[in-house]
PLY file of the C-alpha trace (Angstrom):
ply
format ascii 1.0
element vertex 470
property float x
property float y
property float z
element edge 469
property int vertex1
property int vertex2
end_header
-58.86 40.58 16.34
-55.08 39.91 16.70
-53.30 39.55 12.85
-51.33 36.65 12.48
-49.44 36.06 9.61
-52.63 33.76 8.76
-54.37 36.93 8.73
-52.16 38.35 6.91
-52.45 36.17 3.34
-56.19 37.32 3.68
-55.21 40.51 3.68
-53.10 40.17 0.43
-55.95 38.68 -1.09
-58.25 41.42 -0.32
-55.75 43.99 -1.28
-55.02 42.44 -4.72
-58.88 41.63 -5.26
-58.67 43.77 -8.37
-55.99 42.27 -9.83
-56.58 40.20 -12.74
-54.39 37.21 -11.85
-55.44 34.08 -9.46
-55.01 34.69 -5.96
-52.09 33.28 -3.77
-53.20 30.99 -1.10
-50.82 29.74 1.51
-50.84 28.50 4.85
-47.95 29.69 7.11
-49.71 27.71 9.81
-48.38 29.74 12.72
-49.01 32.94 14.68
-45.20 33.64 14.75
-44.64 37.45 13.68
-44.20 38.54 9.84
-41.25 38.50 8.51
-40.12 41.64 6.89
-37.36 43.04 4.66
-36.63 46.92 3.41
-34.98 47.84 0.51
-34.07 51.15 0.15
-33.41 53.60 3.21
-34.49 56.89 1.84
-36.62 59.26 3.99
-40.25 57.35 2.64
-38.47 53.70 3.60
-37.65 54.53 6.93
-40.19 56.84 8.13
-43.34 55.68 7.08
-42.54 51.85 5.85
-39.95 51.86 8.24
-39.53 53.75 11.72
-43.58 53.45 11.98
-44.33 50.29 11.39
-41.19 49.26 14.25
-43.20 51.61 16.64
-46.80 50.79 15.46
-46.96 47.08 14.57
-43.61 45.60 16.59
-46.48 42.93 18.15
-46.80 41.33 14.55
-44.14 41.44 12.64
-40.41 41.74 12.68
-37.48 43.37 10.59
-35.12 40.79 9.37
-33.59 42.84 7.19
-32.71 46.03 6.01
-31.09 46.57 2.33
-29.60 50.09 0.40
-26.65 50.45 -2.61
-25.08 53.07 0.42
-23.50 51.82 2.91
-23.98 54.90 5.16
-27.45 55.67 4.00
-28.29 51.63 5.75
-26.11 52.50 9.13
-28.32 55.42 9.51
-31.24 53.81 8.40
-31.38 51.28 10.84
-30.48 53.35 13.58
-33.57 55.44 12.58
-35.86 52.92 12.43
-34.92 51.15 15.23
-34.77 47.67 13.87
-32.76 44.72 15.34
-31.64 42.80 12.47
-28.42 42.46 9.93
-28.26 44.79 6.70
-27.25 44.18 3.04
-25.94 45.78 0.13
-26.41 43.01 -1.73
-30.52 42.47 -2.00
-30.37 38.59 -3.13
-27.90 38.02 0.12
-30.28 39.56 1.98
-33.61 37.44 0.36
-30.97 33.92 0.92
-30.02 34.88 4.60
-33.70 36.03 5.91
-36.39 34.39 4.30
-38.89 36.92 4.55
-42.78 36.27 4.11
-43.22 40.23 2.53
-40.61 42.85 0.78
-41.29 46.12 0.97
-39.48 47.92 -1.92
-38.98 51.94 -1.28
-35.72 52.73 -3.83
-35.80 55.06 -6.66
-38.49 54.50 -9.23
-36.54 53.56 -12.11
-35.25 50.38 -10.12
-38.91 49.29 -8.36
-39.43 46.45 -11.04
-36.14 44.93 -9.94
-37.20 44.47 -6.49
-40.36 43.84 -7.79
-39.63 40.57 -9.65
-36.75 39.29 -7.30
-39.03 39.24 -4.26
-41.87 37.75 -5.99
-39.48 34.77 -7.77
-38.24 34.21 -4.65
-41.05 32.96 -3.15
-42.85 36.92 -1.22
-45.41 38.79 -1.62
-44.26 42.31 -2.01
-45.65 45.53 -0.91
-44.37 48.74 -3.27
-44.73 52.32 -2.82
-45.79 54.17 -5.50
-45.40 54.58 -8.22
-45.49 50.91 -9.43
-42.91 51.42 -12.05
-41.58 54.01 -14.79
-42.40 52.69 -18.03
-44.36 49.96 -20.06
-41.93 47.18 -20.51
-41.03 47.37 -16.36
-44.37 47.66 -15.95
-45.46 44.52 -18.33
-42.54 42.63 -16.40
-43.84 43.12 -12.77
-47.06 41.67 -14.23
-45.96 38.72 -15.97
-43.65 38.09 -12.95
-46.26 38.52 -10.52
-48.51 35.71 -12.53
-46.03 33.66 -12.60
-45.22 33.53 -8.69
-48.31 32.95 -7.59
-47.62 35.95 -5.05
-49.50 38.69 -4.55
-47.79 42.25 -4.81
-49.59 45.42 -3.39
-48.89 49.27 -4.35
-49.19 51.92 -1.17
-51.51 54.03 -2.31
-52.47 56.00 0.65
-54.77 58.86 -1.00
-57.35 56.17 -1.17
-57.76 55.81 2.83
-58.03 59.81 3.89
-61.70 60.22 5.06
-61.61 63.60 3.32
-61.38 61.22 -0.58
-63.55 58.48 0.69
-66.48 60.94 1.16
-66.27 61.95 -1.88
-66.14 57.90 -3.70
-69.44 57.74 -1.14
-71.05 60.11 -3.04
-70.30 58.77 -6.12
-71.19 55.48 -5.74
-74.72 56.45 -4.46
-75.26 58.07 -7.51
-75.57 61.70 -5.66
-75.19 63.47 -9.30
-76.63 60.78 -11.06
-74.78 58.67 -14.06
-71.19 60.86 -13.79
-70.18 61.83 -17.57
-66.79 64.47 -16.74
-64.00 65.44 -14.37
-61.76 68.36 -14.45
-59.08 67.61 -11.53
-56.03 70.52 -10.89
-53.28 70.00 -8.61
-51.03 72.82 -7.35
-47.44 72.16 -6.33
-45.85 75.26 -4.55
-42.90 76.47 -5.07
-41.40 74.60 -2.14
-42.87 71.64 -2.41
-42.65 71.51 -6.03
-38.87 72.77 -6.44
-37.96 69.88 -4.55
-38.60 67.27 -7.58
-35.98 69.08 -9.79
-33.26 68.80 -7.14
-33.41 65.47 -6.63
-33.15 62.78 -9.34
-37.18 62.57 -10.02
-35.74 65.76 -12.23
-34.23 63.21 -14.90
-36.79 61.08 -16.79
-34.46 57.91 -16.78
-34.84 57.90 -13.06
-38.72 59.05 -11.99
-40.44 58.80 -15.39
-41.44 62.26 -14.97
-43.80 63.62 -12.36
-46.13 62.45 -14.96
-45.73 59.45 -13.22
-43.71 59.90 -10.19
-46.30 62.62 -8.20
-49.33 62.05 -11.05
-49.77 58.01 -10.22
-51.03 59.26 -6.77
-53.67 61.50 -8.57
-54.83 59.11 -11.53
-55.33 56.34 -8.73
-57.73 58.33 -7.27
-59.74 59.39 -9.68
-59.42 55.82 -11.32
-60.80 54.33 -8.17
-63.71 57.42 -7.92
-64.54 56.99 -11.82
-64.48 53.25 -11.14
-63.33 52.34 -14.34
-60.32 51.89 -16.57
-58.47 54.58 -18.69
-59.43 54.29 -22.17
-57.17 57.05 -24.10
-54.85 59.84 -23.47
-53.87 63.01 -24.66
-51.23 65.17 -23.39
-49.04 68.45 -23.61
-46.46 69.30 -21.71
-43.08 71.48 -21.53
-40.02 72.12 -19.36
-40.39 76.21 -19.29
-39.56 77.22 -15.84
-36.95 74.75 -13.94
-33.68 73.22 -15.64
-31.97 75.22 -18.09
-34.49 77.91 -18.05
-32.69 79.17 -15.06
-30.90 82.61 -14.61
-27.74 80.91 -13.34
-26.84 77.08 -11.69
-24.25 76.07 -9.44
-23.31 72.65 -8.19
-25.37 72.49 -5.28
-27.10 74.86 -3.04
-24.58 74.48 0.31
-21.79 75.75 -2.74
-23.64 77.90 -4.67
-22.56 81.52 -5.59
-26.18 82.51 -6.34
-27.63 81.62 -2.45
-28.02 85.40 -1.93
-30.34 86.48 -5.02
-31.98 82.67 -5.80
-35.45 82.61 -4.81
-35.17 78.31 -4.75
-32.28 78.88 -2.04
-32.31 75.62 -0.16
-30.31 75.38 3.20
-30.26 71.76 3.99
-27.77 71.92 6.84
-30.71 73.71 8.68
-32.38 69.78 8.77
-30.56 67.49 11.05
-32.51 63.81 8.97
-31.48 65.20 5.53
-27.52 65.95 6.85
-27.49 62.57 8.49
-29.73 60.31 5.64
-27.50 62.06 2.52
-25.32 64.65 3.23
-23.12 61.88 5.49
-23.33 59.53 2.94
-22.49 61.73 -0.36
-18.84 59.84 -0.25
-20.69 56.47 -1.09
-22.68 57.06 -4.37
-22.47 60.65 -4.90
-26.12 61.41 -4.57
-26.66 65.22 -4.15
-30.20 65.75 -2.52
-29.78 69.72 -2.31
-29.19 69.66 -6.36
-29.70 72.47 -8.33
-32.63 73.13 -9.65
-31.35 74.78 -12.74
-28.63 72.45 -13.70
-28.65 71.57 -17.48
-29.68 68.11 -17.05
-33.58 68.44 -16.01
-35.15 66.76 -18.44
-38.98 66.20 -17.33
-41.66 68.55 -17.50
-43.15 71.28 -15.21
-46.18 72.01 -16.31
-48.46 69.52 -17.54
-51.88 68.74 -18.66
-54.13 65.79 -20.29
-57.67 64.50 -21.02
-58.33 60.97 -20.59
-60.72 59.09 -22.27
-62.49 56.21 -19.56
-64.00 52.88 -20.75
-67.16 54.23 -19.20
-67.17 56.65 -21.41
-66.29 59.64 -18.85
-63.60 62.58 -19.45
-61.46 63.34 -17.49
-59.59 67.26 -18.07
-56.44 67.04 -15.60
-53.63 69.53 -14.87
-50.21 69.71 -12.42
-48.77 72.87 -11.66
-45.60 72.69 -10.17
-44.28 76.32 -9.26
-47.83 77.53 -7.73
-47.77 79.93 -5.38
-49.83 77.29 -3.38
-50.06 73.92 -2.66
-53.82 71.91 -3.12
-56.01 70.16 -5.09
-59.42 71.09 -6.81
-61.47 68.74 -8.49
-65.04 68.48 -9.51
-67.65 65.83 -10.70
-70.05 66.52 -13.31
-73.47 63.99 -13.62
-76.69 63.84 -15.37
-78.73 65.20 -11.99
-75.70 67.83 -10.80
-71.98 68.53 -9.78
-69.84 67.55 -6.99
-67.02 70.34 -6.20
-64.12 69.39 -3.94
-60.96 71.25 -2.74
-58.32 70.58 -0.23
-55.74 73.09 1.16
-56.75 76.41 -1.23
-55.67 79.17 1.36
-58.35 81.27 -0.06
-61.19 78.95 1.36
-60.02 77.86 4.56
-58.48 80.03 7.92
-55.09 77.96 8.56
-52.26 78.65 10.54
-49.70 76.55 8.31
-47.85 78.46 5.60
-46.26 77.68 2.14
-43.17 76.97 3.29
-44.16 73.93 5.92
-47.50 72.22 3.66
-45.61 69.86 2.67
-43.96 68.59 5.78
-46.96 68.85 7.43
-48.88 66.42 5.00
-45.98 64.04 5.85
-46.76 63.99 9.18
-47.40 60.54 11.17
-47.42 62.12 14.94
-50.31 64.31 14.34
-53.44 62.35 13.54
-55.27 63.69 16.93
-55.38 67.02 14.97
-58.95 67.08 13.22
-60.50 69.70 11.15
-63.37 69.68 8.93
-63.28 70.13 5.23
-66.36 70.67 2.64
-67.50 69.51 -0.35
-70.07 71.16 -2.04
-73.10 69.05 -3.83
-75.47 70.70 -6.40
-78.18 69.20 -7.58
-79.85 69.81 -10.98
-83.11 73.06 -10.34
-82.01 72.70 -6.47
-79.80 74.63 -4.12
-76.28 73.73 -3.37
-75.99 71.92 -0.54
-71.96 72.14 1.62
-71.11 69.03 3.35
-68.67 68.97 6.22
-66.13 65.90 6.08
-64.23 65.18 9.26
-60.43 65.43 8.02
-56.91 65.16 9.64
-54.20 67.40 8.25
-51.39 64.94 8.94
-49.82 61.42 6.93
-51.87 62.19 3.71
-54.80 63.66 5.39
-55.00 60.48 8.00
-54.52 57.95 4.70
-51.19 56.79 5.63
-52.86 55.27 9.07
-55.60 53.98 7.60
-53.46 52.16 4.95
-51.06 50.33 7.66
-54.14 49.46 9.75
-55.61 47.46 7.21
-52.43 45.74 6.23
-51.17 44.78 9.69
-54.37 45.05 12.00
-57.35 44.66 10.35
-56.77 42.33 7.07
-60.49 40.29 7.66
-62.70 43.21 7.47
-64.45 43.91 4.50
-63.89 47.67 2.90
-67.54 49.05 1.16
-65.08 51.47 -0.94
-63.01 48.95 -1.95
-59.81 51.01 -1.40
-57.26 48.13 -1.55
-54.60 48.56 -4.28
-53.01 45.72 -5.88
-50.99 45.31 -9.23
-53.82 46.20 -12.11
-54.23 49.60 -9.72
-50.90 50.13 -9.77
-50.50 49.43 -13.40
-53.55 51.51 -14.45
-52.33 54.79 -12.77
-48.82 55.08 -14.55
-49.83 53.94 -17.53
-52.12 57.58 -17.73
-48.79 58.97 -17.36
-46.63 57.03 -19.38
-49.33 57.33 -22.17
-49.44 61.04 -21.11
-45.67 61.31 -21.62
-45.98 59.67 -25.46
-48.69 61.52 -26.39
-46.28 64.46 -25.73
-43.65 63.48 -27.54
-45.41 62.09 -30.50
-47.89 64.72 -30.61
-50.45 61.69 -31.01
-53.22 60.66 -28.80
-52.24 57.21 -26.74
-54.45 53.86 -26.28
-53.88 52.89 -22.70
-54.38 49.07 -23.91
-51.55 49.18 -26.72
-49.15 49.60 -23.82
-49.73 46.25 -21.92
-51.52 43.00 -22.33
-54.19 44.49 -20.02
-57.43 45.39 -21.24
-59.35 48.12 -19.54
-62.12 47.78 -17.94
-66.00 49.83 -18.15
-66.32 48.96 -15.05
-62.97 48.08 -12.03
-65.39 44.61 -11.57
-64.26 43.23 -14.87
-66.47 44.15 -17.46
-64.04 44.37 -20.73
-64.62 47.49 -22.54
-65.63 47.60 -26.46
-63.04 48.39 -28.79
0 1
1 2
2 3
3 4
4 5
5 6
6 7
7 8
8 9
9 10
10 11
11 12
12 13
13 14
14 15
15 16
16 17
17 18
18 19
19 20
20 21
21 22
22 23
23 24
24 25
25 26
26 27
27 28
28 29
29 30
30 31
31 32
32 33
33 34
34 35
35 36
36 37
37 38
38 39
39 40
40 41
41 42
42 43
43 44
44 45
45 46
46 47
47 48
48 49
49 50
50 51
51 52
52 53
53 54
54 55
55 56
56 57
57 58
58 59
59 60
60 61
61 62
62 63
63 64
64 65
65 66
66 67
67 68
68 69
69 70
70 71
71 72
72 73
73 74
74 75
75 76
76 77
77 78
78 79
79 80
80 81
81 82
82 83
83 84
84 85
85 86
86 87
87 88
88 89
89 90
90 91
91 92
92 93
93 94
94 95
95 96
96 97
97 98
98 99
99 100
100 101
101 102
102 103
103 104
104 105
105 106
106 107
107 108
108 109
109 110
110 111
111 112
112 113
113 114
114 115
115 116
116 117
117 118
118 119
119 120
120 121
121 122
122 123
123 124
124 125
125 126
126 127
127 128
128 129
129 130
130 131
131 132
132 133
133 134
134 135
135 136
136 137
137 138
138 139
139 140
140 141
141 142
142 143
143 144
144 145
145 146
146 147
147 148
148 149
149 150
150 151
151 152
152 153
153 154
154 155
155 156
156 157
157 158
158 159
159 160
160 161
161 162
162 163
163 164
164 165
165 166
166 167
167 168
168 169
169 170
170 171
171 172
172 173
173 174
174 175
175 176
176 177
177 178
178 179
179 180
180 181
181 182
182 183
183 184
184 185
185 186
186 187
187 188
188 189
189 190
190 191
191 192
192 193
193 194
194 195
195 196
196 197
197 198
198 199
199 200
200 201
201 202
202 203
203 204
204 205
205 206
206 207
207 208
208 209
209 210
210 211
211 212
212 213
213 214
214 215
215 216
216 217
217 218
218 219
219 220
220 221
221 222
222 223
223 224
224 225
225 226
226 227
227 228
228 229
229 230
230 231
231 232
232 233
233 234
234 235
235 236
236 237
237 238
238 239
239 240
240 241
241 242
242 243
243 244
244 245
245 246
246 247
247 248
248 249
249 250
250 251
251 252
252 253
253 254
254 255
255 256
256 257
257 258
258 259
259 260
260 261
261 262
262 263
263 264
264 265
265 266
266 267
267 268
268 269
269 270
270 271
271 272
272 273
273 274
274 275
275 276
276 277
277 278
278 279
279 280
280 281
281 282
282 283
283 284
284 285
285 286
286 287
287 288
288 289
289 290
290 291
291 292
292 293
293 294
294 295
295 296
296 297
297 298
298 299
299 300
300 301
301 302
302 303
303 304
304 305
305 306
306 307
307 308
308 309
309 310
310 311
311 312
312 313
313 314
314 315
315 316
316 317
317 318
318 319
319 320
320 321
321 322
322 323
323 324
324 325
325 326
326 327
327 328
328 329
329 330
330 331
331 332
332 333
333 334
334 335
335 336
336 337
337 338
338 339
339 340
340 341
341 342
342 343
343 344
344 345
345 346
346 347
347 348
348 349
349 350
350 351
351 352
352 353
353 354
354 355
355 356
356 357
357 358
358 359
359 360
360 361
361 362
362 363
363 364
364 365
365 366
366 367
367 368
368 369
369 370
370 371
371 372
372 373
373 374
374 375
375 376
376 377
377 378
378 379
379 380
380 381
381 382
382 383
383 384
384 385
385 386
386 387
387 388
388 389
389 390
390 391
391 392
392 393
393 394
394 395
395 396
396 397
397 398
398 399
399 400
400 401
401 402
402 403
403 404
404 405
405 406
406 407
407 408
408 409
409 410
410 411
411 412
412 413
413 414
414 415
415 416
416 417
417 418
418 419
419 420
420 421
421 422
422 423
423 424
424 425
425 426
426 427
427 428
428 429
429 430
430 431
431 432
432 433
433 434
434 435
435 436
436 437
437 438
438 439
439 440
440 441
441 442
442 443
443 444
444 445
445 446
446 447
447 448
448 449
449 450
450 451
451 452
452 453
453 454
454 455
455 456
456 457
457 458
458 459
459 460
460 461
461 462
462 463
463 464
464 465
465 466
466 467
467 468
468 469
């Protein structure tokens, strides 16, 4: 069926249907396209939110506007994307002059909530990427603001939609293991992938909240939504011992640098066309370095990390990010009263693949590539019974095919009902950073953290409102 913009408030509904707050009903009352503005032209606002949805969805809905604090950053932007419509510095100018029906908001972390709560006072519905914000009183802002609107606001979480982690919610919700009790979850950032946090500003705490919540929100989403419950209680540790001033020697940046010959973190971002044109161009306008070092003084988050988290269910939950492994994947495992669920995505060591180090995380990024399918397994053990290895249809490309799957059911497919309820609204995106803003206190008070002391919202035994027991 053909989305309208009619379709398109059903849509909001559905994605916000675990919110806690009423849901917005309104009645545009035309099939005119949706009316869209960006703010923030880095390379996630106008690839994926940007550049793809002009080529993907142009049938539907229309750019009205494109916003960013650089002025060259927005020329190049729009050229990029392809759009047809006037740009802003100024966000409210651009909200005044276009009257959109959704904001997407794609600018550094720290700043999300501002977007956030504009948009949705002005009269939108807003769509976010992750993570929702970077600490408790944005966070408890976007929520009040969002009640009061009567809007609906919707975090991208794209993990959710790969067929690779909805195989694995299947088999949870079935009850394959019986009643699940603990989780032990370990993601590996290489030393590519990972060494390009600390040279950009998610390296300063003020500006990504940490990877705690800046890469972790991704992970604690997911395993919120497979747990199907609400975090209860955190504990964390967590240290800065390998990046930042733990360094052998720093320079300005790494096109400068006296060090390029003997640095293993060498970076040579004039070899990438998109990263000379998006910043290198446009340094002049707000001095924003995106080949930083990775040793300079001010690094101030952590790079190695790990937690348990207490769920209202009742369920642990041992987690761990490495970010200077010498691969890039995930491992995770379910334990339950009848057996164990054991899952694992890129470990080199269990799979023949022709990508290496250096490109797995460009190649995740991907949105030109879903044709390429592979299969993945997942291994189910039952209690007194043989393993059994399942093989899960996956595609290597856009967040292992999640970043399709995610604009499909925004734009194209907003009236069909989802059995693994992978829609993603405010209390999702609320319930993911708090883990890691919890995570980060715990840290630095050496105390364990009640997830429900940092907002007004209560967690939940079960993600179908059932209020937990204090």
């Amino acid at each position: 069926m053909k989305t309208t913009r009619r379709n398109f408030v059903t849509s909001l509904s559905m994605l916000a249907a675990y919110s806690a707050f009423p849901i917005s009903s309104f009645d545009f009352g035309t099939t005119k396209k949706l009316k869209i503005v960006l703010v923030g032209t880095g390379i996630r606002g106008t690839s994926f939110w940007g550049k793809r949805l002009q080529d993907q969805y142009s049938d539907i809905l229309e750019f009205v506007g494109l916003s960013d604090i650089n002025p060259g950053r927005l020329a190049f932007g729009k050229e990029f994307i392809g759009a047809d419509c006037p740009t802003f510095i100024n966000f409210d100018e651009m909200l005044k002059k276009t009257s959109p029906d959704l904001v997407i908001v794609t600018t550094k972390d720290s700043t999300h909530h501002e977007f956030i709560i504009k948009g949705l006072a002005y009269g939108c519905d807003v769509l976010t990427e992750k993570p929702l914000t970077t600490d408790e009183g944005k966070c408890q802002d976007i929520l009040d603001a969002e009640r009061k609107s009567g809007k609906k606001l919707i975090v991208g979480f794209n993990y959710r939609w790969s067929p690779y982690a909805t195989k694995i919610k299947e088999l949870l919700a079935n009850n394959t293991i019986g009643k699940l009790t603990s989780v032990d979850f370990h993601w590996y950032l290489n030393t590519y992938h990972g060494a390009s946090y600390f040279r950009r500003w998610h390296g300063q705490k003020d500006q990504g909240g940490s990877l705690w919540v800046h890469k972790s929100t991704h992970h604690f989403d997911l395993l919120n939504w497979w747990i199907d419950s609400d975090p209860k209680e955190v504990f964390a540790y967590g240290d800065l011992e390998h990046y930042g001033s733990n360094g052998p020697f720093r320079g300005d940046n790494c096109r400068s640098c006296d060090h390029k010959l003997k640095c293993d973190y060498y970076f040579d971002i004039t070899k990438d066309k998109r990263l000379m044109d998006l910043y290198v161009n446009n340094e002049e306008h707000d001095g924003y370095i995106r080949d930083n070092c990775l040793f300079r003084e001010e690094i101030d988050i952590y790079d190695k990390m790990s937690a348990q988290v207490q769920y209202a269910n009742n369920v642990s939950l041992n987690y761990s990010l490495t970010t200077y492994s010498p691969i890039e994947g995930w491992r995770v495992s379910f334990n339950g009263t009848e057996g164990r669920i054991e899952a694992s995505l890129d470990i080199p060591y269990h799979e023949a693949t022709n990508i290496n180090q250096a490109e797995m995380h460009a190649k995740e990024m991907e949105q030109n590539a879903m044709e390429e399918i592979s299969h993945e397994s997942i291994i189910v053990h039952k209690n007194r019974k043989d393993f059994e290895v399942l093989s899960v249809p996956m595609e290597k490309s856009g967040h292992g095919g999640g970043d399709k799957r995610l604009q499909d059911k925004i734009f194209k497919t907003a009236d069909a009902m989802d059995p693994y309820d992978r829609a993603a609204g405010s209390r999702d995106g609320a319930m993911s950073i708090l883990i890691g803003i919890g995570a980060r206190k715990s840290i630095e008070s050496g105390k364990p953290i009640k997830i429900g002391e940092l907002t007004d919202l209560e967690p939940w035994i079960k993600r179908n409102n059932v209020p937990a027991s204090n």
